[in-house]
N, CA, C and O atoms as a Tripos MOL2 file, in Angstrom:
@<TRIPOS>MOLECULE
protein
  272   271    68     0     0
PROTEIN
NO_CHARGES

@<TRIPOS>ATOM
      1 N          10.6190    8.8780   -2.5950 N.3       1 UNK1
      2 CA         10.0290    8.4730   -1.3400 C.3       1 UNK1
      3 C          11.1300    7.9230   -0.4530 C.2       1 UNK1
      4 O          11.8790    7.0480   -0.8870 O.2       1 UNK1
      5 N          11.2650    8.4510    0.8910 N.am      2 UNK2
      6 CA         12.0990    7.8430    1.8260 C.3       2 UNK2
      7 C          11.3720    7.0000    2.5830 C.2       2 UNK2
      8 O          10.2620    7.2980    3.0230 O.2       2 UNK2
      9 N          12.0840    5.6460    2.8290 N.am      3 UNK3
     10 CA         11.4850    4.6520    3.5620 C.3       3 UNK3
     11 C          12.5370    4.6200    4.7090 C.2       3 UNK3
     12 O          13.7410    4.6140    4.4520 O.2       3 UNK3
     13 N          12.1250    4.6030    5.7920 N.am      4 UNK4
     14 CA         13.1870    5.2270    7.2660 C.3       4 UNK4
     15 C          12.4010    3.5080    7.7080 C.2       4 UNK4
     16 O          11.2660    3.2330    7.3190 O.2       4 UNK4
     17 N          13.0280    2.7800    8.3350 N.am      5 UNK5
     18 CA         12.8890    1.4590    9.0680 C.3       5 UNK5
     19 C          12.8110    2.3970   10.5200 C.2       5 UNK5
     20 O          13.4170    3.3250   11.0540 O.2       5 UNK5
     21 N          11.4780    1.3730   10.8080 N.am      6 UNK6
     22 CA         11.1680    2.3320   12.7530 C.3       6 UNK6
     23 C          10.8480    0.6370   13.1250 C.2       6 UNK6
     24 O          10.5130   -0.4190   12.5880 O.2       6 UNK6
     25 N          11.1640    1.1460   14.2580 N.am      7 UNK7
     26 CA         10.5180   -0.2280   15.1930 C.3       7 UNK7
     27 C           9.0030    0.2620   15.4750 C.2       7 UNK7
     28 O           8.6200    1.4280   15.5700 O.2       7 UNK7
     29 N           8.1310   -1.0890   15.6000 N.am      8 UNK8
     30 CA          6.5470   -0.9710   16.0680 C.3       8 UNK8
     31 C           6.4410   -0.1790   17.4020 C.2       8 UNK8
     32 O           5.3470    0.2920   17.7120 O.2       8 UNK8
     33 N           7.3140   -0.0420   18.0520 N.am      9 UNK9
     34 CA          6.9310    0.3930   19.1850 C.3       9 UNK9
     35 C           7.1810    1.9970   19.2110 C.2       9 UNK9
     36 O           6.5510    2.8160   19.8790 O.2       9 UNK9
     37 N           8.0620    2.1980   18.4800 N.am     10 UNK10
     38 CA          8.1480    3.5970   18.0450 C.3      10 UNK10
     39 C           6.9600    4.5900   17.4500 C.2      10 UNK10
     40 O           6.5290    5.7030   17.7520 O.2      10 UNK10
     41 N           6.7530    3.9000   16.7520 N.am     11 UNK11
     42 CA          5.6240    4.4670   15.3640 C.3      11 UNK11
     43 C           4.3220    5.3280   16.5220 C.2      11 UNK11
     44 O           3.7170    4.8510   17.4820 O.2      11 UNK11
     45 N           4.2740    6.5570   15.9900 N.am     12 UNK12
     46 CA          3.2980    7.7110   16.2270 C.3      12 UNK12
     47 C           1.5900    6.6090   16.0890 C.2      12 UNK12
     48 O           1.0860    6.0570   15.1110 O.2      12 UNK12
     49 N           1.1340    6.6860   17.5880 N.am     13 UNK13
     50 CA         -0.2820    6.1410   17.0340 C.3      13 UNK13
     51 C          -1.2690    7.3070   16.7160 C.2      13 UNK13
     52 O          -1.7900    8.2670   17.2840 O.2      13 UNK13
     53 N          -1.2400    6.7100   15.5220 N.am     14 UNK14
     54 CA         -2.3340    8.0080   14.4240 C.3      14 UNK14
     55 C          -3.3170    7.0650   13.6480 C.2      14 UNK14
     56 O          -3.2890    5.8520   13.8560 O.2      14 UNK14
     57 N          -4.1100    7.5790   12.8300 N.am     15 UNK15
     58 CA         -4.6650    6.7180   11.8420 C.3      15 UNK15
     59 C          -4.7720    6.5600   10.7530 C.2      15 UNK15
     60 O          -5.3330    7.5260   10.2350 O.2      15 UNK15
     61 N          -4.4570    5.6350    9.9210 N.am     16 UNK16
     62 CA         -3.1130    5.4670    8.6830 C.3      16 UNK16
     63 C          -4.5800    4.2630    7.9400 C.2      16 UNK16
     64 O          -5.5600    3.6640    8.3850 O.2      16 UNK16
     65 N          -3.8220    4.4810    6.4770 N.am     17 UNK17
     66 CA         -4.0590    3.5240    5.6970 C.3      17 UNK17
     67 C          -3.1980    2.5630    5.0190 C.2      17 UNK17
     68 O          -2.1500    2.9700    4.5170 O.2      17 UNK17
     69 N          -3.4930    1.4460    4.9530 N.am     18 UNK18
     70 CA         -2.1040    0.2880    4.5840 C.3      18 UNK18
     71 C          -2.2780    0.4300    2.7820 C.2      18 UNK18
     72 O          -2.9500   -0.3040    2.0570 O.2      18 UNK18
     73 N          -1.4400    1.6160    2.3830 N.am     19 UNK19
     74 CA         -2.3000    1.8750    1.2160 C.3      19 UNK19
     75 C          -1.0350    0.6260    0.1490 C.2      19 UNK19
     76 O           0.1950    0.5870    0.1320 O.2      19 UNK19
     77 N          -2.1250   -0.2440   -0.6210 N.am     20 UNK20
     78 CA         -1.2400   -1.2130   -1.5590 C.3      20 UNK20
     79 C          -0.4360   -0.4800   -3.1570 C.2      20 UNK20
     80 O          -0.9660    0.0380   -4.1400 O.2      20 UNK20
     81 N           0.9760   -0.7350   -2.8290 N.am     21 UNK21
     82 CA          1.7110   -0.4500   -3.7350 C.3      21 UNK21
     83 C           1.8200   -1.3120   -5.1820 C.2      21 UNK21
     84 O           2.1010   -2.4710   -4.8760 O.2      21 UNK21
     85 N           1.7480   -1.2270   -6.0790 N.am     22 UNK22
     86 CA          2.0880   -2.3350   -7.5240 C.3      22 UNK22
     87 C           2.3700   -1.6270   -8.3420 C.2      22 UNK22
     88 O           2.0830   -0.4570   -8.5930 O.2      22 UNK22
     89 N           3.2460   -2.7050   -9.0030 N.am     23 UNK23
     90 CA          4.3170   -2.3380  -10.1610 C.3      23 UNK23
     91 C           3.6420   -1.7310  -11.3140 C.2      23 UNK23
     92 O           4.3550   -1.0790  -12.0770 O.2      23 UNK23
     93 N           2.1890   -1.8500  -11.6130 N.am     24 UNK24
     94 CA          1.4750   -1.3280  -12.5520 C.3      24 UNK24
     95 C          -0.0110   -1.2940  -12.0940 C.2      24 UNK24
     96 O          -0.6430   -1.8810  -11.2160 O.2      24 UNK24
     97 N          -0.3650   -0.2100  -13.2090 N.am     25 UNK25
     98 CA         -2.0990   -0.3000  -12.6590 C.3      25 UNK25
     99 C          -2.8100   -1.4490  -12.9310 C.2      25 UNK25
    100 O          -3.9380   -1.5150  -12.4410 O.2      25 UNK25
    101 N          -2.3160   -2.5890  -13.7580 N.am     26 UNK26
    102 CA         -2.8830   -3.5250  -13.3580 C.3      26 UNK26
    103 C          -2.8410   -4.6160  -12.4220 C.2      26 UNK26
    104 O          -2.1630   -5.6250  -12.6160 O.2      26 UNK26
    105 N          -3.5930   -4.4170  -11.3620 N.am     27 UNK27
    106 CA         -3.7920   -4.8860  -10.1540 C.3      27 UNK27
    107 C          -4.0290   -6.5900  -10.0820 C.2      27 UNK27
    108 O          -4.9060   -7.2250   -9.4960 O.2      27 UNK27
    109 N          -3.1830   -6.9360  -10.7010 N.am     28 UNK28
    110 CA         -3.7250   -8.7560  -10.8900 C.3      28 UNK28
    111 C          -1.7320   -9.1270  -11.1630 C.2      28 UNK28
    112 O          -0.8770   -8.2410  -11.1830 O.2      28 UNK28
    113 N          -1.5040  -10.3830  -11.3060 N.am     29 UNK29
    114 CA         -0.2330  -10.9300  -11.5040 C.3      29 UNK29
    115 C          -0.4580  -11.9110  -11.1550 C.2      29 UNK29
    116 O          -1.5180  -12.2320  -10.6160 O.2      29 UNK29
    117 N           0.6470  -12.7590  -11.4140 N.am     30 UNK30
    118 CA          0.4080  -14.2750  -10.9380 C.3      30 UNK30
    119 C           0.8080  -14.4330   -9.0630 C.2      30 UNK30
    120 O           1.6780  -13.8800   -8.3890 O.2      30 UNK30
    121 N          -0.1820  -15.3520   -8.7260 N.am     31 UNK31
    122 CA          0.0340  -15.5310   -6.6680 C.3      31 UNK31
    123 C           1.5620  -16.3460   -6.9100 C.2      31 UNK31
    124 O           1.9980  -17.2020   -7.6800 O.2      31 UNK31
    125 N           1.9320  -15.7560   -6.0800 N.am     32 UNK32
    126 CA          3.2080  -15.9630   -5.5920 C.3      32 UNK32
    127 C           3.2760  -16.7390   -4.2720 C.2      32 UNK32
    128 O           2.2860  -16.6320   -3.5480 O.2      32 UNK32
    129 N           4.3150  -17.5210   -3.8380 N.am     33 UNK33
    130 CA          4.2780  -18.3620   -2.4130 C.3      33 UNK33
    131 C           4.0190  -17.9950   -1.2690 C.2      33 UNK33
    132 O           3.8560  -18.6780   -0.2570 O.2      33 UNK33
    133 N           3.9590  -16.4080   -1.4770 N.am     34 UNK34
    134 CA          3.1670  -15.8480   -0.1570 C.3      34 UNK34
    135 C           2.0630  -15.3180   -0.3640 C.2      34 UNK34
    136 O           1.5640  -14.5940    0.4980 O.2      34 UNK34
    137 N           1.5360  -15.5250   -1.3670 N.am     35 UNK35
    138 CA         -0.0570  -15.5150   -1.6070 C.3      35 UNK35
    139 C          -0.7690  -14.0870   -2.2220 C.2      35 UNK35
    140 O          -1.9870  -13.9490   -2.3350 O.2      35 UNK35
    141 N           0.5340  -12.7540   -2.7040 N.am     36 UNK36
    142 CA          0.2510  -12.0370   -2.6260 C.3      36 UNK36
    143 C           0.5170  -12.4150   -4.2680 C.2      36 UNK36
    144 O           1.0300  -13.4280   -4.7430 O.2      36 UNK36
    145 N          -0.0260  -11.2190   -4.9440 N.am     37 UNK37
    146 CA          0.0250  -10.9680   -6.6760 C.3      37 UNK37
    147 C           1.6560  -10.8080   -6.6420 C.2      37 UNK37
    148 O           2.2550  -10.4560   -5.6260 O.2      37 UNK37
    149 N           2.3670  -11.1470   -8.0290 N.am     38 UNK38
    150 CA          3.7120  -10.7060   -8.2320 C.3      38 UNK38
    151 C           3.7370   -9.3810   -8.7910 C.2      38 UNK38
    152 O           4.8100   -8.9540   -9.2170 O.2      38 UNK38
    153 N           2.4900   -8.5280   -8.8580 N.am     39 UNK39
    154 CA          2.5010   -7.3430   -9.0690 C.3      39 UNK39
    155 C           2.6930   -6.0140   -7.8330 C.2      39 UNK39
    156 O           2.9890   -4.8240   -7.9390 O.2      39 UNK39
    157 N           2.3380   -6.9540   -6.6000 N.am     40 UNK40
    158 CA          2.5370   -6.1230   -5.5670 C.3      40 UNK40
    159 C           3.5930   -6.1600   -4.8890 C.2      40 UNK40
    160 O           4.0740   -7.2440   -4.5580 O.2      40 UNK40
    161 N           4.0620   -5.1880   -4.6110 N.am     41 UNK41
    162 CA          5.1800   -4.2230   -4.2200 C.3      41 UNK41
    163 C           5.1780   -4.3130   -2.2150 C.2      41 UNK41
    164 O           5.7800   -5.1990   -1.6090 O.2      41 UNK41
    165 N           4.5380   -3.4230   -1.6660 N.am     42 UNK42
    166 CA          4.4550   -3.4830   -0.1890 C.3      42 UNK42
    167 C           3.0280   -2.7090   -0.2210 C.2      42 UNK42
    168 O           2.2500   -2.3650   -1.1120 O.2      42 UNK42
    169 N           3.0730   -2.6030    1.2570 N.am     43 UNK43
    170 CA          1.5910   -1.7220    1.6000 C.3      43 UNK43
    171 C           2.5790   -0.5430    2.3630 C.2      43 UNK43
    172 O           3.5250   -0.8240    3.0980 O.2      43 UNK43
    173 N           2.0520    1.0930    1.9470 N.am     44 UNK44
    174 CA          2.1670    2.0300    2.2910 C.3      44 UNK44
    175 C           1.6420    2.9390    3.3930 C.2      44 UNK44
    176 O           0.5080    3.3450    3.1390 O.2      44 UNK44
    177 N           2.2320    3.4480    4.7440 N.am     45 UNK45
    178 CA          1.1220    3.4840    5.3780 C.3      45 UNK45
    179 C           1.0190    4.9360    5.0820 C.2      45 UNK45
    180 O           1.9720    5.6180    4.7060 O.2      45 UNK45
    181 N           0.1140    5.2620    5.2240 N.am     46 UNK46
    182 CA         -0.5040    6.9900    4.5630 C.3      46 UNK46
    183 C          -1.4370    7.7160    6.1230 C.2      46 UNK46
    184 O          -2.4680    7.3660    6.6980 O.2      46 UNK46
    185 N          -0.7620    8.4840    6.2810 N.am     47 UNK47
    186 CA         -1.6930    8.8280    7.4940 C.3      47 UNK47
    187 C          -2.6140    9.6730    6.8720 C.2      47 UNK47
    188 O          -2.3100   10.5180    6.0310 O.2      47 UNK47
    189 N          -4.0630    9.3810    7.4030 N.am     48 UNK48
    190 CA         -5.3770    9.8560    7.3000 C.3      48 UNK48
    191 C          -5.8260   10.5510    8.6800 C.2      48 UNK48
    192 O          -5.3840   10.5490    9.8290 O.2      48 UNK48
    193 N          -7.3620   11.3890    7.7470 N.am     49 UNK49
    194 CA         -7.9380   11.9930    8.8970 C.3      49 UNK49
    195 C          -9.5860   10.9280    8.7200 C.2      49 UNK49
    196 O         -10.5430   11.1270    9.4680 O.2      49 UNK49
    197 N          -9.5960    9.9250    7.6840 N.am     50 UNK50
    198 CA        -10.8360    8.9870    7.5610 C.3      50 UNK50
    199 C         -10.4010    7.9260    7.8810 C.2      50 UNK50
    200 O          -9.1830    7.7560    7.9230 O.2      50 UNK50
    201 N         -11.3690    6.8290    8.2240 N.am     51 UNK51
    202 CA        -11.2000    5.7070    8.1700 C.3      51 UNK51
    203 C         -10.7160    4.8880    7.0440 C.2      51 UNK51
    204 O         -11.0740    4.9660    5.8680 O.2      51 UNK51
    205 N          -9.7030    3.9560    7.6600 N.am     52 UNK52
    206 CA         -9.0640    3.0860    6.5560 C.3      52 UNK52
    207 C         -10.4370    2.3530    5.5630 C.2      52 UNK52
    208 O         -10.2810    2.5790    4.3630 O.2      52 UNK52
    209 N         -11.1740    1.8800    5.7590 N.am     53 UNK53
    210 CA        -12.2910    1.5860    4.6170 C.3      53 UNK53
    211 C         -12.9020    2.3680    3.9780 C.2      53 UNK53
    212 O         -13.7000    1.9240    3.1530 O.2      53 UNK53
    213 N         -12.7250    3.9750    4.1530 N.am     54 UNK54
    214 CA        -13.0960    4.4410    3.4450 C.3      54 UNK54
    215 C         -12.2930    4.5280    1.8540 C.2      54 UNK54
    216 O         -12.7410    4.4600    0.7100 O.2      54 UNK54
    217 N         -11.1030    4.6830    2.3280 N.am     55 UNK55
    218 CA         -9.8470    4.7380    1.0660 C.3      55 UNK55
    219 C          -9.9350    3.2960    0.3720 C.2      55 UNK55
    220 O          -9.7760    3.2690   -0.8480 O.2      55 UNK55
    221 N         -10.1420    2.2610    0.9610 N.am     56 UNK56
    222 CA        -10.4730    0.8420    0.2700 C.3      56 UNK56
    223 C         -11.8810    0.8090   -0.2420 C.2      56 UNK56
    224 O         -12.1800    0.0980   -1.2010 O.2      56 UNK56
    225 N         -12.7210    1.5380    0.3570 N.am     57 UNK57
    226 CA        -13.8720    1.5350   -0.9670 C.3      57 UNK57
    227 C         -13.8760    2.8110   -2.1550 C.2      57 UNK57
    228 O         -14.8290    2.8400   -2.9340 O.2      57 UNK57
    229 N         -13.1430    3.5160   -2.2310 N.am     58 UNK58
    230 CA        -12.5000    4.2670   -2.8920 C.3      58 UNK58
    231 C         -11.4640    3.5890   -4.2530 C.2      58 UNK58
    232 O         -11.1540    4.1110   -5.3240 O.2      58 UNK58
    233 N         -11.1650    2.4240   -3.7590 N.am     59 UNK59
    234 CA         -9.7470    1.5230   -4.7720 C.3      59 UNK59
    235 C          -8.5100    2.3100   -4.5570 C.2      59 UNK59
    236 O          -7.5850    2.4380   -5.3600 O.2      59 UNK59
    237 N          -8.5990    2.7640   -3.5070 N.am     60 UNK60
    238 CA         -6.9620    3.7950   -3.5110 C.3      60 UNK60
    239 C          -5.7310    3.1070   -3.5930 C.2      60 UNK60
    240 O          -5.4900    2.4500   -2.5800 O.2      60 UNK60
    241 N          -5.0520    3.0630   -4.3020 N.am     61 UNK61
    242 CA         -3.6330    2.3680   -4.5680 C.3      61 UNK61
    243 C          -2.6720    3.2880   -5.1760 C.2      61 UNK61
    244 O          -3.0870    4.2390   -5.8380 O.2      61 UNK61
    245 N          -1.0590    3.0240   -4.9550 N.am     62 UNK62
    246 CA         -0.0190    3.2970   -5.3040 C.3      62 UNK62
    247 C           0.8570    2.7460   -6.0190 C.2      62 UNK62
    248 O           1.5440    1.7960   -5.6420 O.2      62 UNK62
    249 N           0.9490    3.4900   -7.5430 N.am     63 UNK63
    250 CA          1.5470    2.8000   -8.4140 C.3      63 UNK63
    251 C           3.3560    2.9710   -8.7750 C.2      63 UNK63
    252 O           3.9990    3.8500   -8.2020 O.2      63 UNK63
    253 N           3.8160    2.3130   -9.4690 N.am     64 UNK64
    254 CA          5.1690    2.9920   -9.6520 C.3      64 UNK64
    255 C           5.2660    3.1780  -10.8740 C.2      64 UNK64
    256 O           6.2100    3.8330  -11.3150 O.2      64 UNK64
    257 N           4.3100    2.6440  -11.6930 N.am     65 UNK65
    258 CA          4.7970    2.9560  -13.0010 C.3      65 UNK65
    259 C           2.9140    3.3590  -13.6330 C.2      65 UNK65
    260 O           1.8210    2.8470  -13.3900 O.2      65 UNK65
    261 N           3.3310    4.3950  -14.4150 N.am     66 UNK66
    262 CA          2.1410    4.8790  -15.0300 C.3      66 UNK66
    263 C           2.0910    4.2910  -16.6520 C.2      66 UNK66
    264 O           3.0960    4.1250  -17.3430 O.2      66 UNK66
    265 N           0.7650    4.0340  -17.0610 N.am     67 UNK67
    266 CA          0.4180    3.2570  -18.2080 C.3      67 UNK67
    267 C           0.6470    4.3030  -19.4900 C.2      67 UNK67
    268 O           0.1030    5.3890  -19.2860 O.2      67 UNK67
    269 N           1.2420    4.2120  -20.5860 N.am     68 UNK68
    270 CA          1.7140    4.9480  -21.5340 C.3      68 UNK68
    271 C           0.6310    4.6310  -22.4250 C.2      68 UNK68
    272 O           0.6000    5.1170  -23.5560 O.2      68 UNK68
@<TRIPOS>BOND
     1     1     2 1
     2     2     3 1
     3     3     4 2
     4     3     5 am
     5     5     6 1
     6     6     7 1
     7     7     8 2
     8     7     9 am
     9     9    10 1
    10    10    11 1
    11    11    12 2
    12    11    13 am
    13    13    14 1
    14    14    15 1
    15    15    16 2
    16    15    17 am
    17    17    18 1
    18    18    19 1
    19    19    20 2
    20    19    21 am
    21    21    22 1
    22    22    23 1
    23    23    24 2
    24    23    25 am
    25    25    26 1
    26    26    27 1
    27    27    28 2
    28    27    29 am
    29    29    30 1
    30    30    31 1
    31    31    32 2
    32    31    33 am
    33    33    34 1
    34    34    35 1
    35    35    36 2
    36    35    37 am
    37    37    38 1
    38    38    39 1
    39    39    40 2
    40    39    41 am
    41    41    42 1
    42    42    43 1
    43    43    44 2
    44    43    45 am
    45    45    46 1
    46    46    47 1
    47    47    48 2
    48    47    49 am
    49    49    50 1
    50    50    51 1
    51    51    52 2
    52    51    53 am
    53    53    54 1
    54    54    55 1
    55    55    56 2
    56    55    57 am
    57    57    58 1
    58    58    59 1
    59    59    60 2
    60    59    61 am
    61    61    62 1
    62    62    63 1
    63    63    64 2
    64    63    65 am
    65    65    66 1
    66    66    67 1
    67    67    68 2
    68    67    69 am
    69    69    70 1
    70    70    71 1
    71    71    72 2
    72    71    73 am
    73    73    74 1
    74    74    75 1
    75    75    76 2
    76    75    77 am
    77    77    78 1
    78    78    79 1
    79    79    80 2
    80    79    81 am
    81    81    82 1
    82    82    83 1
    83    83    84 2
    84    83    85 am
    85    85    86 1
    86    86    87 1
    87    87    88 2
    88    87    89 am
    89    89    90 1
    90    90    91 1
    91    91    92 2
    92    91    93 am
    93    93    94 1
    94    94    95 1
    95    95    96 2
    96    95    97 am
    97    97    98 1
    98    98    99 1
    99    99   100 2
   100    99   101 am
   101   101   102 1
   102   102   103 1
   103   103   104 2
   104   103   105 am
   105   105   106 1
   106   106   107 1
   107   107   108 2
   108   107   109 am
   109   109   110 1
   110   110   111 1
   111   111   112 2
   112   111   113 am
   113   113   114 1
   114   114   115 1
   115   115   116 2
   116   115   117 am
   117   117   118 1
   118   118   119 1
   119   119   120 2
   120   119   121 am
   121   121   122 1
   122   122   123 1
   123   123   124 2
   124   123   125 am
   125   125   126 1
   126   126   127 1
   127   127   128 2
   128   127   129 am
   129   129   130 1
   130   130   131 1
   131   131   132 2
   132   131   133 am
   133   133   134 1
   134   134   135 1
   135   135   136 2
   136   135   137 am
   137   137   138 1
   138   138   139 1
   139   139   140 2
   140   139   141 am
   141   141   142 1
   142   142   143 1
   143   143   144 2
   144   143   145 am
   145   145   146 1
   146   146   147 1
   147   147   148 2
   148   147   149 am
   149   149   150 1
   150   150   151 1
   151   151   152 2
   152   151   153 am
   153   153   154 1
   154   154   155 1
   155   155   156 2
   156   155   157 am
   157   157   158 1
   158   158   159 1
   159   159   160 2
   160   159   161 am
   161   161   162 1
   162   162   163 1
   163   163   164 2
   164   163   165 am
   165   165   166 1
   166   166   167 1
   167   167   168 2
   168   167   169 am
   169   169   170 1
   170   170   171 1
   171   171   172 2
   172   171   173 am
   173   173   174 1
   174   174   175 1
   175   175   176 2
   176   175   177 am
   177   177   178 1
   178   178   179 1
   179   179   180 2
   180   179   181 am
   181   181   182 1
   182   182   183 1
   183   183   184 2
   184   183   185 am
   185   185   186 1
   186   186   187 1
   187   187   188 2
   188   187   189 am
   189   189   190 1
   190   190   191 1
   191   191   192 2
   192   191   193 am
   193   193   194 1
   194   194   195 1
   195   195   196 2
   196   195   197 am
   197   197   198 1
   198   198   199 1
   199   199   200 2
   200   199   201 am
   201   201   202 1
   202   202   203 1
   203   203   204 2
   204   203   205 am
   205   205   206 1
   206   206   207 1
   207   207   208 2
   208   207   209 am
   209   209   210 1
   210   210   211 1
   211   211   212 2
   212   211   213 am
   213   213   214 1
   214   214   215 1
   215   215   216 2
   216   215   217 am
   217   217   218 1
   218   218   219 1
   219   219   220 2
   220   219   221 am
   221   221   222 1
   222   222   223 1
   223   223   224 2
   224   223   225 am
   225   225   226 1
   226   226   227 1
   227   227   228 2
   228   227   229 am
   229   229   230 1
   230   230   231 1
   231   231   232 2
   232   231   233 am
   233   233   234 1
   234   234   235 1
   235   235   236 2
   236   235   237 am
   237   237   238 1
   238   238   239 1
   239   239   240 2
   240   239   241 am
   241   241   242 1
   242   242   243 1
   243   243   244 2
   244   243   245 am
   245   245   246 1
   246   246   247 1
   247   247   248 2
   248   247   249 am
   249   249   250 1
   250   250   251 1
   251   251   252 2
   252   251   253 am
   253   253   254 1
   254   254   255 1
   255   255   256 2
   256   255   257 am
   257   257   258 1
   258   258   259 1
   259   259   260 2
   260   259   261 am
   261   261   262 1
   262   262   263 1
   263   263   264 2
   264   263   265 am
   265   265   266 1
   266   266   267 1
   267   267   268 2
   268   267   269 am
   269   269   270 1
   270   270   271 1
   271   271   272 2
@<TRIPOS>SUBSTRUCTURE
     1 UNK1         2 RESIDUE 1 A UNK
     2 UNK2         6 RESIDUE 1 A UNK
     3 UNK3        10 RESIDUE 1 A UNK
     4 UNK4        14 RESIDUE 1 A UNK
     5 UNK5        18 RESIDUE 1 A UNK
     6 UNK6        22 RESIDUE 1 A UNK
     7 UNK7        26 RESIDUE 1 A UNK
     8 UNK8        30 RESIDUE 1 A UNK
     9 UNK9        34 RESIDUE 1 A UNK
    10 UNK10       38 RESIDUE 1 A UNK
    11 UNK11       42 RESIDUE 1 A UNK
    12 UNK12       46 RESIDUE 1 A UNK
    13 UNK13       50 RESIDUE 1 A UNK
    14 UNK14       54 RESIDUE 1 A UNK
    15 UNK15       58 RESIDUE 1 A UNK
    16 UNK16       62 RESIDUE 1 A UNK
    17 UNK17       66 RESIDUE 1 A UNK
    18 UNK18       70 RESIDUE 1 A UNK
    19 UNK19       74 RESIDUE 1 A UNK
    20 UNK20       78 RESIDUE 1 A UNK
    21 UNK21       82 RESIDUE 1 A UNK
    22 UNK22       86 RESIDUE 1 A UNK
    23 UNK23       90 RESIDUE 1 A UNK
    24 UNK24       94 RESIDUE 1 A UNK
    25 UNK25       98 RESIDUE 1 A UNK
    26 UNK26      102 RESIDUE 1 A UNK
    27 UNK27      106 RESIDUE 1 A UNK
    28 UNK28      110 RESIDUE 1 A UNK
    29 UNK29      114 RESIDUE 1 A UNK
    30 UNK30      118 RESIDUE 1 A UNK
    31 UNK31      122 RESIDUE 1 A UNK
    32 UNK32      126 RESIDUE 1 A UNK
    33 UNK33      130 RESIDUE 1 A UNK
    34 UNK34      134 RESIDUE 1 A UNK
    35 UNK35      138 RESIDUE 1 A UNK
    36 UNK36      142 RESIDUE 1 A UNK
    37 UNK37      146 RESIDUE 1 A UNK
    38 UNK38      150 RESIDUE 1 A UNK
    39 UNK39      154 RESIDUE 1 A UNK
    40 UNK40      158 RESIDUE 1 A UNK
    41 UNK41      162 RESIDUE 1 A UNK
    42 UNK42      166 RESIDUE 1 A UNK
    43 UNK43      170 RESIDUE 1 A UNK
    44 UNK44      174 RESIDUE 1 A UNK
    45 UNK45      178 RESIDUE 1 A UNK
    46 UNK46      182 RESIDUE 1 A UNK
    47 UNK47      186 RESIDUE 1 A UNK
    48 UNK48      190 RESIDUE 1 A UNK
    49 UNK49      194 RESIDUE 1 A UNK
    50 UNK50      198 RESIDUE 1 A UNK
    51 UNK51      202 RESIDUE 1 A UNK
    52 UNK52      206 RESIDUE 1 A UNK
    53 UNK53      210 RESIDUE 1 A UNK
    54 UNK54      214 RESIDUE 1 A UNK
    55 UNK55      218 RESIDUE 1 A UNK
    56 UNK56      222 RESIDUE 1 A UNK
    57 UNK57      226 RESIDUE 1 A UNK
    58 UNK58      230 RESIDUE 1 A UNK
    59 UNK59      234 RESIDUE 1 A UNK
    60 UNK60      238 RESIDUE 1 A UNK
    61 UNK61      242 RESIDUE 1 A UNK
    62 UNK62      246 RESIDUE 1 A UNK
    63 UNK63      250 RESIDUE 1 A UNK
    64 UNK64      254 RESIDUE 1 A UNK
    65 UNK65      258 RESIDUE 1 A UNK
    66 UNK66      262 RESIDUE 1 A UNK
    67 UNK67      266 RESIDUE 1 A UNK
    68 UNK68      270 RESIDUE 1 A UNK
């Protein structure tokens, strides 16, 4: 995956999902000082042709490592 740094003002307005990245499929870790799990990674944006709640009632997430 290439991650290219854009400025906000750049970015194509389309309609995307902030899809959440973690280090494993298990979606829990200990909160960390910014309140997020230490399992999560960043949010991915994924361009869609649905609405972003649809993919969040779905559980759609992006993992990096698959469970053996």
């Amino acid at each position: 995956i290439l991650l290219k740094p854009t400025k906000k003002d750049q970015l194509e307005e389309r309609l995307v999902y902030d899809a959440p990245v973690y280090k494993t499929s298990e979606r829990r870790g200990t909160l960390s000082t910014t309140g997020h799990s230490t399992n999560f990674v960043l949010d991915m944006r994924l361009p869609t042709e649905k609405p972003p709640q649809y993919w969040v009632q779905q559980g759609v997430a992006l993992l990096c490592q698959l469970d053996n």
